[in-house]
MARNUDREN-675360 format. One line per field, with one value per residue: x, y, z of N, C-alpha, C in turn. Coordinates in pm, 1 decimal. Atoms other than C-alpha are relative to their C-alpha. Example, Ala and Ser with C-alpha at 12.3 -4.5 7.8 and 13.67 -1.06 7.14 Angstrom:
BEGIN
n_px	(89.0:-82.0);
n_py	(-119.0:-119.0);
n_pz	(0.0:-6.0);
ca_px	(1230.0:1367.0);
ca_py	(-450.0:-106.0);
ca_pz	(780.0:714.0);
c_px	(90.0:-77.0);
c_py	(120.0:109.0);
c_pz	(0.0:73.0);
//
This chain:
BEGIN
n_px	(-108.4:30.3:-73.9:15.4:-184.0:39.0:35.1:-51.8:-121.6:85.2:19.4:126.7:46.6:48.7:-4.5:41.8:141.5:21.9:-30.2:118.8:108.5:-47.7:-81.7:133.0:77.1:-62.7:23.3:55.2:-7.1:-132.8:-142.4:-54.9:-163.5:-85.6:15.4:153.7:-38.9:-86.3:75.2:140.0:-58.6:-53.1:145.5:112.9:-47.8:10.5:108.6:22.4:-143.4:-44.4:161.6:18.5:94.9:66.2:105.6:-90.5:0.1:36.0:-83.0:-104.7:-11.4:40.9:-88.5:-31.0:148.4:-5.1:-132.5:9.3:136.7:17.1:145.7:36.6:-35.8:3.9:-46.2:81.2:61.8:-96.9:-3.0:104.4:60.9:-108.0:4.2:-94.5:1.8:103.4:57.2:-129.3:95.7:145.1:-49.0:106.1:53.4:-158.1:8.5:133.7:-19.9:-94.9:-2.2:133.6:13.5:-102.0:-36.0:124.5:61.1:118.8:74.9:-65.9:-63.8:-93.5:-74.9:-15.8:42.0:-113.4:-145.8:-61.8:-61.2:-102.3:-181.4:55.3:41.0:141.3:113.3:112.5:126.3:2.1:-120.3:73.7:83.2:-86.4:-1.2:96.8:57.8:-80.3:-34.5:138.9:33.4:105.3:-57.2:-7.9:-65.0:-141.2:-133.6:-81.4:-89.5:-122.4:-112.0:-33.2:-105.6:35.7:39.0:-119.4:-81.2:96.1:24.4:-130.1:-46.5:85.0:-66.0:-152.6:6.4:91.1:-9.4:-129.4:-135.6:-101.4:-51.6:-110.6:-63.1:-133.7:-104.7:-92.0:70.9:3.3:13.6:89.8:71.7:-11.1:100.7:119.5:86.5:39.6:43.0:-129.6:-108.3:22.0:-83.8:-80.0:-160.6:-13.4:57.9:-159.5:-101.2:30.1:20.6:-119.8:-54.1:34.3:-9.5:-108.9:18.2:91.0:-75.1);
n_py	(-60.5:-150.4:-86.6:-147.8:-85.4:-43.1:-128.9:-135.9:-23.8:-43.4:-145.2:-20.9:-69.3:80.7:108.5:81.3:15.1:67.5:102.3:23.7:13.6:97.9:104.3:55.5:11.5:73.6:163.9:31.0:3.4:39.4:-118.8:47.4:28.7:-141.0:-43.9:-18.0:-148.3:-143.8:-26.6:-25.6:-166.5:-98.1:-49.6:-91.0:-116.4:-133.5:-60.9:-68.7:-75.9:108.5:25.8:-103.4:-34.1:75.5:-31.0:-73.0:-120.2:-61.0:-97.7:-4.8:-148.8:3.1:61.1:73.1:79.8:44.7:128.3:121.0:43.8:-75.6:53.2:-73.1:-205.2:-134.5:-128.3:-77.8:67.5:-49.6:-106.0:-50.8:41.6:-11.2:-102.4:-134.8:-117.4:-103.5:53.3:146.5:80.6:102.6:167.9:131.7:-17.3:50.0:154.5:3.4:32.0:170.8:156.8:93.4:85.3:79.5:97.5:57.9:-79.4:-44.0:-46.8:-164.6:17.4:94.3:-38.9:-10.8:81.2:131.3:-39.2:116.7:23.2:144.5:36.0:5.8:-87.4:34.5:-92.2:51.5:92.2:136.2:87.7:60.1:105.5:146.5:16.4:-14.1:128.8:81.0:3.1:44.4:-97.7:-83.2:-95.4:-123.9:-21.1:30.3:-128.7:-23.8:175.1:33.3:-144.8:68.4:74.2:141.4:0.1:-33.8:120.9:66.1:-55.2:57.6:113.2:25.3:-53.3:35.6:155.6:59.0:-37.0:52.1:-58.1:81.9:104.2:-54.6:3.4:87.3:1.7:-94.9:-64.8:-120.0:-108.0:-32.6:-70.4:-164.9:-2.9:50.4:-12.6:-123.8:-42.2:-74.1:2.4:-82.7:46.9:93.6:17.3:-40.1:158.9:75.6:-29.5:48.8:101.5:1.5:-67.6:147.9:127.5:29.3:24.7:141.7:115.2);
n_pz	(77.7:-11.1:-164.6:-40.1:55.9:158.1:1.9:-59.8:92.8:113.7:34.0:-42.1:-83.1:-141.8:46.2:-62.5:68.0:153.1:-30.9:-100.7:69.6:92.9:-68.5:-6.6:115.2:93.2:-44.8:20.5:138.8:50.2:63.9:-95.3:46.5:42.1:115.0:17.6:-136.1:6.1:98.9:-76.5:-54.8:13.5:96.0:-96.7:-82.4:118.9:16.5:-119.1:-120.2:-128.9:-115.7:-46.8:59.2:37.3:65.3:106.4:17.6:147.4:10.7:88.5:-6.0:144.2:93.4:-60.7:39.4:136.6:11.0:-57.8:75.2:129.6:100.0:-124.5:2.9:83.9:-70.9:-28.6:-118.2:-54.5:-62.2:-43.2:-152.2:-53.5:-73.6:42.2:-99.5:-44.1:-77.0:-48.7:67.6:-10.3:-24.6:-4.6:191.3:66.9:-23.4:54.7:89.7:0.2:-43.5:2.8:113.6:22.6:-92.2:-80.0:20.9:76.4:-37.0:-57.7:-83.3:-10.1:34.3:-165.4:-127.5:-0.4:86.4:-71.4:-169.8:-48.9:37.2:168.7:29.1:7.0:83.6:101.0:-63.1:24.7:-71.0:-131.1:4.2:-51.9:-180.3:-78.6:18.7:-62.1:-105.2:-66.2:-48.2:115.8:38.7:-59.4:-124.9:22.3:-22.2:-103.1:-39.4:59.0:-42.9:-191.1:-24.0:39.6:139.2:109.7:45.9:35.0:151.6:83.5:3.0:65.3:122.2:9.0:-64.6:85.8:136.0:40.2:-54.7:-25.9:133.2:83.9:-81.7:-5.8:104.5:4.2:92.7:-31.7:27.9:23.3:-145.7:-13.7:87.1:-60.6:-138.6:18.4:118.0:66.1:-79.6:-93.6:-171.5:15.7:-111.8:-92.2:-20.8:-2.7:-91.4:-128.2:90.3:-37.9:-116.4:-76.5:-5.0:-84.4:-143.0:-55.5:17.3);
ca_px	(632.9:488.8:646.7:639.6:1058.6:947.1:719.8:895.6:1229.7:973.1:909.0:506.6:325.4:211.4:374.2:325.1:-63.0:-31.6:129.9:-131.8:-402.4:-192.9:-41.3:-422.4:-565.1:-303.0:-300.1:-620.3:-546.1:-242.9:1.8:204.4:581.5:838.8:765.2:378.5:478.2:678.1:491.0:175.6:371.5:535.5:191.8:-24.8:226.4:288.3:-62.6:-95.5:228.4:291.2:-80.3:-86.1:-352.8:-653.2:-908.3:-803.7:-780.7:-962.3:-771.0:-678.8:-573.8:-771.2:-486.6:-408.2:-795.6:-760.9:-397.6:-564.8:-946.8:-899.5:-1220.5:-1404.4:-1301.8:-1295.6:-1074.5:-1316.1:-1526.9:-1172.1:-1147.5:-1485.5:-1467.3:-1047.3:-883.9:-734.6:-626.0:-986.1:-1155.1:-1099.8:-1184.8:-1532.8:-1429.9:-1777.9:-1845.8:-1458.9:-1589.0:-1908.2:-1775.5:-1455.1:-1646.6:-2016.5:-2171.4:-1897.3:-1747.5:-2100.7:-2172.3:-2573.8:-2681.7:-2664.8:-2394.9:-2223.9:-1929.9:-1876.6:-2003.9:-1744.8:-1437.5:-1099.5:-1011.3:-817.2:-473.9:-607.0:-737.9:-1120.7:-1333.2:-1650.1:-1997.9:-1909.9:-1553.5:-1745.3:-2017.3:-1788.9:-1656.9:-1925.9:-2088.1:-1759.1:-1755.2:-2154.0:-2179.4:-2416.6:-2250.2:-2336.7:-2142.7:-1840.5:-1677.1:-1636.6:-1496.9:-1264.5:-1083.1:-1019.1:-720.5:-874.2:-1081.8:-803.4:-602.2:-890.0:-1003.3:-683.0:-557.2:-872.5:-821.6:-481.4:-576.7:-922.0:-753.9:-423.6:-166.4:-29.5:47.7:209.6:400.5:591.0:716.9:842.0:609.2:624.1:549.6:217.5:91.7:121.5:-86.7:-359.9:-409.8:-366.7:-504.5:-138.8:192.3:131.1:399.2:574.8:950.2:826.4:664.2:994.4:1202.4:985.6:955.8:1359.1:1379.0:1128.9:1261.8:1595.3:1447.4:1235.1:1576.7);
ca_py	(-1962.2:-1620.6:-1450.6:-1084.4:-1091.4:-1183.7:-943.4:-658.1:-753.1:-706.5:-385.5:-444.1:-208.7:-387.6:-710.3:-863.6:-828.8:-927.5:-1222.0:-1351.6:-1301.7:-1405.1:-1687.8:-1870.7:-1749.5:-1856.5:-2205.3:-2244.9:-2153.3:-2352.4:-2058.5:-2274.5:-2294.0:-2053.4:-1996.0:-1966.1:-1698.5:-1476.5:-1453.3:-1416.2:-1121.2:-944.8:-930.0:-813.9:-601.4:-378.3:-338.4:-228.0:-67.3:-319.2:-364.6:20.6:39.4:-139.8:36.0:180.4:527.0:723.4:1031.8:1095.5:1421.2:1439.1:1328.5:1042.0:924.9:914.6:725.5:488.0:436.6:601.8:409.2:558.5:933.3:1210.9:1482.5:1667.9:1447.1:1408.4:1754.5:1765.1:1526.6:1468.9:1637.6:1998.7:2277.5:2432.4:2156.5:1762.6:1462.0:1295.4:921.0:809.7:983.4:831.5:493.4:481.8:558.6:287.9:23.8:44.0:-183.2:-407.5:-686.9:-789.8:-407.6:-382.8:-153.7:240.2:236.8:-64.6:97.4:251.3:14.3:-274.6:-47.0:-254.7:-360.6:-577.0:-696.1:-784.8:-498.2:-701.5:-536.1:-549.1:-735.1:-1043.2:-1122.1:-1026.5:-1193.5:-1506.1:-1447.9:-1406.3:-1735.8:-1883.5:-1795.2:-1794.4:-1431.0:-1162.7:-923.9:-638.2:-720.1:-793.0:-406.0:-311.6:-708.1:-689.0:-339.6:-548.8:-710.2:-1074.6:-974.0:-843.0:-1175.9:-1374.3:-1189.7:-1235.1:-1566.0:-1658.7:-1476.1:-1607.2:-1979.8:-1970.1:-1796.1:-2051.9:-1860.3:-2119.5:-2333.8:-2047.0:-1969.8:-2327.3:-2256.8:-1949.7:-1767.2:-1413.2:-1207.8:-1399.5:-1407.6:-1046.1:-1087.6:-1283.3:-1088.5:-724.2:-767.6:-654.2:-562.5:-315.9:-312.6:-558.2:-466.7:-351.0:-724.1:-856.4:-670.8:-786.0:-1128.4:-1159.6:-1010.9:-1266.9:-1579.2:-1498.6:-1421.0:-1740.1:-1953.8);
ca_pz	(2103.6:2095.4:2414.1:2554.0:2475.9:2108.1:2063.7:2227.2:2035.9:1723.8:1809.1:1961.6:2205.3:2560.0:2440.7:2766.0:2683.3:2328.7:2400.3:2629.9:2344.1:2051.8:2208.4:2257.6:1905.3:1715.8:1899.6:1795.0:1421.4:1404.0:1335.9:1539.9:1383.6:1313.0:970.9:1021.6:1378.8:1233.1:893.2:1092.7:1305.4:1056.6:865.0:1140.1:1282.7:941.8:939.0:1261.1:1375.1:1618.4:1770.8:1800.7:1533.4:1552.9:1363.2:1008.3:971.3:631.8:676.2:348.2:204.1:-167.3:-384.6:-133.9:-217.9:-597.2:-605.5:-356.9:-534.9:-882.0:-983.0:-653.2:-635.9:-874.7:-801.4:-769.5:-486.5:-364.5:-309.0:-161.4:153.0:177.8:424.2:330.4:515.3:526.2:661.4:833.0:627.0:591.2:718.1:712.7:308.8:230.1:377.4:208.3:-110.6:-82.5:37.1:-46.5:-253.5:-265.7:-10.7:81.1:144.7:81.6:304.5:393.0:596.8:583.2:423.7:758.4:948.4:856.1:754.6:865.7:1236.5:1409.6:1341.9:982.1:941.8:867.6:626.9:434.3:568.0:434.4:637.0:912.1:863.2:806.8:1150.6:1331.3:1182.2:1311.8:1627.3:1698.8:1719.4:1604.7:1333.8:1464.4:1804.5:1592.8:1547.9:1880.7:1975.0:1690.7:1848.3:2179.1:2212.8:2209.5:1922.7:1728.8:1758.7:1714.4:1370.4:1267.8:1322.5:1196.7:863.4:823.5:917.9:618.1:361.0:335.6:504.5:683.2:389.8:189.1:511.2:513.6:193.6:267.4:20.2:153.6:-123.3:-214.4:167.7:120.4:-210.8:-15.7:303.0:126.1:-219.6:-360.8:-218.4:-44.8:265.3:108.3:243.1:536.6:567.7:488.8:685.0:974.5:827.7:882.2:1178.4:1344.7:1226.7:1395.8:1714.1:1699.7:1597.6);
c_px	(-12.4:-30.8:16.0:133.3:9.0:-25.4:36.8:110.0:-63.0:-6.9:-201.7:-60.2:-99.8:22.2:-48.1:-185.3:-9.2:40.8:-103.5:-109.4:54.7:14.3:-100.7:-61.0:66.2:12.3:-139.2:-3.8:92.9:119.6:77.8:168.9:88.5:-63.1:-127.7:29.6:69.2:-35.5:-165.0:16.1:26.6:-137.1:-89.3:110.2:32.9:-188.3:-44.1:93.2:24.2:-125.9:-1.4:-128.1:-118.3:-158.1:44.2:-70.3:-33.9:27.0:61.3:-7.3:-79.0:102.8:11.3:-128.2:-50.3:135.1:-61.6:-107.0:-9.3:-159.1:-136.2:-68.9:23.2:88.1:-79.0:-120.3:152.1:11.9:-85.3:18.6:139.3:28.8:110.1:9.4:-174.9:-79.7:61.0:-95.8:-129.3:7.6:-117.4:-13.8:117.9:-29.7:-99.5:6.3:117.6:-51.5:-171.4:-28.0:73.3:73.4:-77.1:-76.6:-93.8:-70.3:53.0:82.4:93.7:138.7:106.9:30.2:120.1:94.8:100.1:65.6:56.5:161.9:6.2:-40.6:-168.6:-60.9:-74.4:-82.7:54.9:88.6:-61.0:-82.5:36.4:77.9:-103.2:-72.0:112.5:-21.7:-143.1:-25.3:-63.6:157.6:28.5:91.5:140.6:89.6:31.5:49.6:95.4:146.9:62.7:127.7:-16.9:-66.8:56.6:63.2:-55.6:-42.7:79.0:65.5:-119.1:-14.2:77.2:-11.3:-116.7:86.3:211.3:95.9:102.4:93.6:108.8:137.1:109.2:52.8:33.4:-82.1:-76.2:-66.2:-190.1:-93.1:-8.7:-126.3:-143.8:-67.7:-29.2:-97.5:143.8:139.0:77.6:100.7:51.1:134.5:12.3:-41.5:137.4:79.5:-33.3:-27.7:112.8:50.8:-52.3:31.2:174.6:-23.6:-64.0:121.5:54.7);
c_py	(152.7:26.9:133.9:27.2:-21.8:149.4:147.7:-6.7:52.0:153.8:44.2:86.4:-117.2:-136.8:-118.9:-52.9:-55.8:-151.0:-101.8:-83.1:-113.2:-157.7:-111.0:29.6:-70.7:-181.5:-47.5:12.3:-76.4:20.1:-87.5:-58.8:98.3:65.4:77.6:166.6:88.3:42.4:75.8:137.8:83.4:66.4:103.7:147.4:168.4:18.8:57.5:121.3:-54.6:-16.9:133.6:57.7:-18.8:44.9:99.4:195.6:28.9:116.2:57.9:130.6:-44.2:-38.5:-145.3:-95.5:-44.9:-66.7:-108.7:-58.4:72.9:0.2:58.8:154.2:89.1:67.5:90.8:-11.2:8.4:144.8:34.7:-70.5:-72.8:95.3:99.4:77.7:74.6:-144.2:-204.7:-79.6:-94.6:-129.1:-47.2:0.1:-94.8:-174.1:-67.9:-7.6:-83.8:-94.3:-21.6:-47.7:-78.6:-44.7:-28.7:165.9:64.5:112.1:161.7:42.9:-71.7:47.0:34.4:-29.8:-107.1:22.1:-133.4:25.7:-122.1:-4.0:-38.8:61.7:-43.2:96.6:-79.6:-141.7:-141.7:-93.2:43.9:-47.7:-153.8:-31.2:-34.7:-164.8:-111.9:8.9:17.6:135.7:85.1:60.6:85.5:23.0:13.8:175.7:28.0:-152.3:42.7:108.3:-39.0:-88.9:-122.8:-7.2:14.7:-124.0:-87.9:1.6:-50.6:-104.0:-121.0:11.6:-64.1:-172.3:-15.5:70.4:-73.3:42.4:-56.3:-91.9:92.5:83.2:-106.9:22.2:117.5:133.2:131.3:83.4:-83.5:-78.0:132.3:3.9:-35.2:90.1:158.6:11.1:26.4:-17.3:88.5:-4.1:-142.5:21.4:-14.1:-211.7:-98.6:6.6:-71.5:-133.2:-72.3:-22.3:-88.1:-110.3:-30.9:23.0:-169.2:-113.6:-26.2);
c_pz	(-7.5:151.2:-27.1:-35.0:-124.0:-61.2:40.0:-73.5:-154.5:22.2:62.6:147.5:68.8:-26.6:109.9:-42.5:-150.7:-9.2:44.5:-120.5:-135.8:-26.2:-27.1:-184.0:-161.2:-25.2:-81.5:-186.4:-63.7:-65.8:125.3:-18.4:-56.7:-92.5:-0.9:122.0:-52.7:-137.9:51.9:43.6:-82.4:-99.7:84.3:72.4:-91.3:21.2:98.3:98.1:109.7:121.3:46.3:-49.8:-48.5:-85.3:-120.0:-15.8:-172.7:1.0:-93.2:-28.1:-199.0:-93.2:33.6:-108.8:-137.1:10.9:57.0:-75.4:-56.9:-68.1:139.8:28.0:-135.1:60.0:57.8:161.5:89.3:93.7:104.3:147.0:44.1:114.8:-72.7:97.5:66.2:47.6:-1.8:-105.4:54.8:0.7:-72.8:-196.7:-70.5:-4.1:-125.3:-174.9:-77.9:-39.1:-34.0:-130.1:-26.8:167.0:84.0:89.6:-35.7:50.2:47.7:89.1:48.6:-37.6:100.9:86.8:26.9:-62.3:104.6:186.2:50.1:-39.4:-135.2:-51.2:-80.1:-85.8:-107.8:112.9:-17.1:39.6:119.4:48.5:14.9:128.4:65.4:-71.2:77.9:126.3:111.6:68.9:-52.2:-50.8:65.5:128.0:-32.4:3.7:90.0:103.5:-69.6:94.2:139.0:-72.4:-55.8:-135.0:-106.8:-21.1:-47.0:-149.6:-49.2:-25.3:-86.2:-196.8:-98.0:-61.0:-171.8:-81.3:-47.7:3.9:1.5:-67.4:-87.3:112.6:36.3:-72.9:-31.2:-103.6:50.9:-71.9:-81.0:88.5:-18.4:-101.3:83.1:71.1:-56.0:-150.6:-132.0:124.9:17.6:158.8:-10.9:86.7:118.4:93.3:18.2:96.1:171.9:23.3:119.4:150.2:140.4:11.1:86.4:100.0:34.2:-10.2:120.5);
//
């Protein structure tokens, strides 16, 4: 069901290739019916810009970094390792203080180490750790797998498939799939709009 004239009517970059990968990881997750395919798509594809974006960007400008992790940043830290005119931002310091210590995050670096990738945008030790137990692979091999094509669909369909997607996908339950996979609702419309827009190509 997931075809290169899908995906390209969606709006996805190298659909022929995405197709390919999708097509297989989803099979195996049992995203396998309208509802579940085009919930699945319009999820991964806001988070990605249409498979353009597989590793998340920490780019923020110091204001950005307190609206997003109030409990996190300081203005003042903000100021210190955002990006401003006088210098670029500190990903790894931005990561580090996001994500460490928290989502199975124990170690110097992890923050870093397991920001999000894929078409799910994956983050924190402990969802990739739960991969990687799935799929019989070290951790450590998992970040540069996930940024691959196959790894990206894989992560994701995966994701999707343990955390009861598919189920709130038959019943149409858009806005809390959105809750599940982001935390909030976050790129809600944009979810929608692409939601819509899939289930009439797939009719």
């Amino acid at each position: 069901m997931i075809t290169a004239k899908l995906l390209h009517g969606l709006g996805w970059a190298t659909p022929v290739e995405w197709a390919a990968v999708l097509g297989d990881a989803c099979a195996r997750h049992d995203i396998n019916t309208s509802k579940r395919i085009a919930l699945f798509l319009a999820n991964t594809g806001h988070e990605t810009s249409g498979g353009r974006k597989l590793r998340e960007s920490l780019n923020y400008e110091p204001a950005a970094l307190v609206a997003q992790w109030p409990k996190y940043f300081s203005p003042e830290y903000a100021e210190e390792v955002g990006r401003t005119v006088n210098h670029a931002a500190d990903q790894k310091a931005i990561a580090e203080a996001a994500y460490g210590g928290r989502m199975g995050n124990v170690n110097l670096g992890d923050g870093w180490r397991f920001i999000g990738r894929g078409l799910m945008q994956t983050t924190g030790r402990d969802n990739y750790e739960r991969l990687a137990q799935t799929l019989g692979m070290l951790v450590d091999d998992l970040p540069g797998w996930i940024e691959t094509k196959e790894g990206a669909a894989e992560s994701a369909a995966f994701f999707w498939s343990a955390n009861g997607c598919n189920e709130l996908a038959d019943i149409g339950a858009v806005t809390k799939c959105r809750v599940r996979i982001n935390g909030g609702t976050n790129g809600l419309k944009d979810v929608q709009d692409r939601y819509f827009r899939a289930l009439r190509l797939l009719a």
